[in-house]
N, C-alpha and C positions, 0 to 999 in steps of 0.2 A: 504494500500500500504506500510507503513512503515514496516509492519511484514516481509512483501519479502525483503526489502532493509534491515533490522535488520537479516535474517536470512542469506542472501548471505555475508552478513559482518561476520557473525560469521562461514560461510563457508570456508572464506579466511582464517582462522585465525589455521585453524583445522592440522594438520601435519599427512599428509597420509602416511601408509605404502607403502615401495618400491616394487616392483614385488618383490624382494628375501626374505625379508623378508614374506610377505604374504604366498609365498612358504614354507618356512618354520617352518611355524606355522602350518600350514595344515597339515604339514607331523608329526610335534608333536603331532600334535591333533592325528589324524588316529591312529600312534602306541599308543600313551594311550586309545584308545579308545579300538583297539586290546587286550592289555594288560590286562586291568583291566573286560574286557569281558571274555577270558581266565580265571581269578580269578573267576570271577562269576558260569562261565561255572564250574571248576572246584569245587566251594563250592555245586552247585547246584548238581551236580554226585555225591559228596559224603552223602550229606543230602539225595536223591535218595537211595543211597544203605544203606544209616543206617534205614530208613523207611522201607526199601523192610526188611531185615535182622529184625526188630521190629516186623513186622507183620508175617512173619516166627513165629519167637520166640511165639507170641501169639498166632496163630491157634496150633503151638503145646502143649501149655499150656493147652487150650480151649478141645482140642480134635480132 
């Protein structure tokens, strides 16, 4: 029983974010999460075309 009474004590003690604040985290989250997916996205198309343009270059080496 102590552990519920120790942990509701350490509940009180905790300082919750206000609805705006939480909002606006969220919404910073979202756009970095956008953003740096864009970066990704776009490293990934370019690695794609240096690969495709690679193996180009090889079959015509090859024959």
């Amino acid at each position: 029983m102590a552990f519920f009474k120790d942990t509701r004590a350490e509940l009180k003690k905790v300082v919750w974010p206000t609805g705006k604040q939480v909002v606006n985290n969220t919404v910073w989250v979202v756009i970095l999460v956008a953003v740096i997916s864009a970066i990704v996205l776009g490293f990934d198309l370019l690695l794609e075309k240096g690969d495709h343009a690679l193996w180009q270059m090889i079959s015509k080496w090859i024959g």
